[in-house]
C-alpha positions in Angstrom: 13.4 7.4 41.1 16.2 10.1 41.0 16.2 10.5 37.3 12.1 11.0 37.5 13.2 13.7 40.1 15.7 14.8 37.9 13.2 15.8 35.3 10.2 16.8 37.5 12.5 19.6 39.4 13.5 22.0 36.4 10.2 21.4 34.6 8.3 23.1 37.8 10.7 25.3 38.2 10.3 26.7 34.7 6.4 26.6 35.2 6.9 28.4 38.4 8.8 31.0 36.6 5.8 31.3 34.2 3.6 31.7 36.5 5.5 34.4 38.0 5.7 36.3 35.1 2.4 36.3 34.2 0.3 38.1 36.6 1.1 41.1 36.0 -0.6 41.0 32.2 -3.7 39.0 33.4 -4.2 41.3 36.5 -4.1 44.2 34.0 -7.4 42.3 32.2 -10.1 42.0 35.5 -12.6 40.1 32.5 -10.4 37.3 32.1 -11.6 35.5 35.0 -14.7 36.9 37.0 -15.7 35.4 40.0 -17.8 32.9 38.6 -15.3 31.9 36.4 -13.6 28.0 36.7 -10.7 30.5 35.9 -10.9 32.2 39.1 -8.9 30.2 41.0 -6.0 30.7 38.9 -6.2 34.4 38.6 -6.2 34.3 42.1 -3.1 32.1 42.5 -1.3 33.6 39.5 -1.6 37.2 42.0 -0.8 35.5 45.2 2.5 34.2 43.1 3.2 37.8 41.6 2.9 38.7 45.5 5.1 36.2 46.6 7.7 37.0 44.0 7.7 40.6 45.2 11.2 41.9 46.2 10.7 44.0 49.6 7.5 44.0 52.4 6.4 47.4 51.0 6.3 46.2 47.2 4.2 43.6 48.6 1.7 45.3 50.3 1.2 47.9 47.5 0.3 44.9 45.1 -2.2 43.3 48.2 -4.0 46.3 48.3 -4.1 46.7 44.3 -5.6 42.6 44.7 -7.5 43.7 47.8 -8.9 46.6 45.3 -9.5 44.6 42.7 -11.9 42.0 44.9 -13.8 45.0 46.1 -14.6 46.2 42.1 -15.4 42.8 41.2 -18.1 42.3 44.6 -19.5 45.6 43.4 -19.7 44.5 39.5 -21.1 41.1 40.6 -23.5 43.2 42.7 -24.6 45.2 40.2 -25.1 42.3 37.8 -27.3 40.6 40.5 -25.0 37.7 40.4 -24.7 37.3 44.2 -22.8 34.0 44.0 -19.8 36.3 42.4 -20.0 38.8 45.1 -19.4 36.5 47.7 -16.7 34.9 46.0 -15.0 38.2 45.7 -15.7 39.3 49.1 -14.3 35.9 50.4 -11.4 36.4 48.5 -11.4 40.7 49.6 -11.2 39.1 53.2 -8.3 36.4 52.3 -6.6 39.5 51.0 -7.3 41.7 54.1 -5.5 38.6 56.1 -2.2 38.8 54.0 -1.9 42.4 54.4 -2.6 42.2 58.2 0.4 40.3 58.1 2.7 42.2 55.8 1.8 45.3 57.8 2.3 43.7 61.2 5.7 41.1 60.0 7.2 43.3 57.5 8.9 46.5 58.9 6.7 48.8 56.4 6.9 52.6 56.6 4.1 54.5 58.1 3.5 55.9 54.2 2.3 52.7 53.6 0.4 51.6 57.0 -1.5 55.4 55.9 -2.2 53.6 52.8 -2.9 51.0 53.9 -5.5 52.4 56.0 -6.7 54.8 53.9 -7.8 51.9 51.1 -9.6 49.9 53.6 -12.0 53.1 54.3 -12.3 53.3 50.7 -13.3 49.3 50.6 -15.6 50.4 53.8 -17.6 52.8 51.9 -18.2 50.6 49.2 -19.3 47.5 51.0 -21.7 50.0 53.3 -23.2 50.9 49.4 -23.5 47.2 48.8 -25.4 47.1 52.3 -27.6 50.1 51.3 -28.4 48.4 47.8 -29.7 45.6 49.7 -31.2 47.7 51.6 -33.2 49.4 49.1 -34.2 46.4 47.5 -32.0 46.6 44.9 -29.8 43.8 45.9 -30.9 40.1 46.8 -31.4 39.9 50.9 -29.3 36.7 51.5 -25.7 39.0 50.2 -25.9 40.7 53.2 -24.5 38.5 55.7 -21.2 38.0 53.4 -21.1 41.7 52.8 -21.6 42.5 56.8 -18.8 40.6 57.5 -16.4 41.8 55.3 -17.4 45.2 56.4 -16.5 43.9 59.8 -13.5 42.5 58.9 -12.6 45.6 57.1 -13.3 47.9 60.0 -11.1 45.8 62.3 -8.3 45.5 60.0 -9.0 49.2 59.4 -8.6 50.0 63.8 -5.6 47.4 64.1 -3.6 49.9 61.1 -4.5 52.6 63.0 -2.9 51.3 66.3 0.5 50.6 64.0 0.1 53.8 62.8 0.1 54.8 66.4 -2.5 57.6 65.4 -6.4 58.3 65.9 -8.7 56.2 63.9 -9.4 58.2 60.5 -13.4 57.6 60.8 -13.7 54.4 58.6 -17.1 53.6 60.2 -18.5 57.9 60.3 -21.1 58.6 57.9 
């Protein structure tokens, strides 16, 4: 049993140092894995793992919102391909991301450079998804992707008003026309 351990340990550790590594090349290529992908998952853990690997809180949540950013592109490419199954994966995964940098903002002792950022890329992610609504709106977009997009709208907004309170400042108007 302890030579089975033996050789299990510095095998995952090297595949964990692998994995590591690699993000940053396969989050620089969005096509490699859309969200209908069976590769999705992966891309997803191979950028929670580059996360996770990141040395300081604000190094981390400048690579959550760059994630959180890229979930956002791929809902709106998915949307415009009328794939709404992708959308919602990528808004379920945009809200996962919102969660993490919640808690990188509000655990990690972050500057208020970044909580501005941090704020100021979720209005950016609100103005998209309110598109998405107005698509659907329009007819242009199937009916049943608006309750996924509502809610991460909602989400957004509230993640949006809770950075504003760290920031100890007004709220920038994420939810003005």
């Amino acid at each position: 049993m302890k030579s089975l351990v033996m050789r299990i340990v510095p095998i995952a550790l090297i595949a964990v140092l692998i994995l590591a590594a690699q993000p940053a090349a396969a989050a620089d290529d969005p096509k490699w894995a859309d969200p209908e992908s069976p590769l999705y998952g992966l891309k997803i853990a191979l950028e929670n793992a580059n996360e996770a690997f990141s040395f300081g809180k604000e190094v981390r949540l400048e690579k959550q919102l760059a994630h959180a950013e890229a979930r956002i592109a791929e809902a709106q490419a998915m949307g415009d391909q009328n794939r709404t199954r992708g959308m919602e994966r990528a808004i379920e995964r945009y809200e996962a991301k919102l969660g993490q940098i919640n808690e990188t903002v509000f655990k990690g002792n972050v500057s208020e450079e970044h909580i501005e950022h941090a704020m100021n890329m979720t209005q950016k992610h609100e103005r998209v998804l309110q598109g998405l609504l107005e698509r659907i709106d329009n007819g242009t977009m199937p009916e049943q992707a608006r309750k996924g997009i509502e809610r991460a709208l909602n989400n957004s907004i509230n993640h949006q008003e809770k950075f504003a309170l760290k920031h100890d400042t007004p709220k920038h108007g994420a939810t003005q026309g």
